[in-house]
N, C-alpha and C positions, 0 to 999 in steps of 0.2 A: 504494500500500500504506500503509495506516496500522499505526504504531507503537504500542505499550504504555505506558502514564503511568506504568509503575513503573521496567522496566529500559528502557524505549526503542527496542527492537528491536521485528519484524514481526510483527503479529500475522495469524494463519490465522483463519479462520473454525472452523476446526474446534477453536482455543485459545481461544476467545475470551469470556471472563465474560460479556460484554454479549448475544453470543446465547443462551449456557449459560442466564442468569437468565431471558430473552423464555422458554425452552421451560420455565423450572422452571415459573415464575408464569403465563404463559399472556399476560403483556403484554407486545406486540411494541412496543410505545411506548417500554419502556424504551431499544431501540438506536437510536432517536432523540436521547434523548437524555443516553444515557452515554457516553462515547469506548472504544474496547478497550484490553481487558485480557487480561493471559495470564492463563488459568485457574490455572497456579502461582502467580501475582504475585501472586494474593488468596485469600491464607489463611482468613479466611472462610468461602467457599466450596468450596476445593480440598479440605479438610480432611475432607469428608462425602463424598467420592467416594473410594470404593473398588473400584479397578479393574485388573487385573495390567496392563492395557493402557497404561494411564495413567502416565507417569512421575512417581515426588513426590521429592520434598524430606523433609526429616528434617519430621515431623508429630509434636507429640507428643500423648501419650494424651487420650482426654476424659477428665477427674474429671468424674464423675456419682454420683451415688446410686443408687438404685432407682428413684424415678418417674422421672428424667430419662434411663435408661438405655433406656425405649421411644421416649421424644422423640428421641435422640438414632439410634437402630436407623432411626426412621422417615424423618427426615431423612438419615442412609446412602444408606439404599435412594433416596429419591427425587432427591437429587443424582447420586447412580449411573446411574440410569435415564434423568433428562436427558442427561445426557453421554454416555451410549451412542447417545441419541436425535438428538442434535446430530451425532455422528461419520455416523449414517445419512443424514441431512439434507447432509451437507458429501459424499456421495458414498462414504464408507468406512462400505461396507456388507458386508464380508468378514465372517467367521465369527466374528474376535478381537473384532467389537466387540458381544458378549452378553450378558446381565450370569451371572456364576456364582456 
């Protein structure tokens, strides 16, 4: 089992940034050569995924304007959709993991 480079604990496939990102971007190169990550550990990323399923941490608001408020909608969504897609991919493919 490999560990997380932030808190040091186990990471699952189904937490894990380095595959989360292979599904956003479509490059499976990158889990070559990133080490895992919890999906909470990297704020970043965690941040754009909005999912009951999902457990978070205190996130705080985007400051956006108006143009940045569909950049930021759209990246939502697509973080979201990855993450649902990775949990399908890890086997948890039960009903909770949909997007709503």
């Amino acid at each position: 089992m490999l560990t997380c480079d932030i808190c040091n604990l186990v990471v699952q496939k189904n937490e894990d940034v380095t595959y989360l990102e292979a599904l956003y971007t479509g490059d499976f190169n990158t889990v070559m050569y990133h080490g895992p990550r919890h999906i909470l550990c990297d704020f970043s990323r965690a941040r754009y995924i909005q999912h009951p399923d999902l457990p978070t941490t205190y996130m705080p608001p985007f400051v956006t304007n108006s143009l940045l408020a569909k950049v930021v909608e759209r990246r939502i969504e697509e973080w979201t959709n990855s993450w649902v897609q990775l949990q399908q991919v890890c086997g948890l493919t039960t009903n909770m993991y949909t997007m709503h």
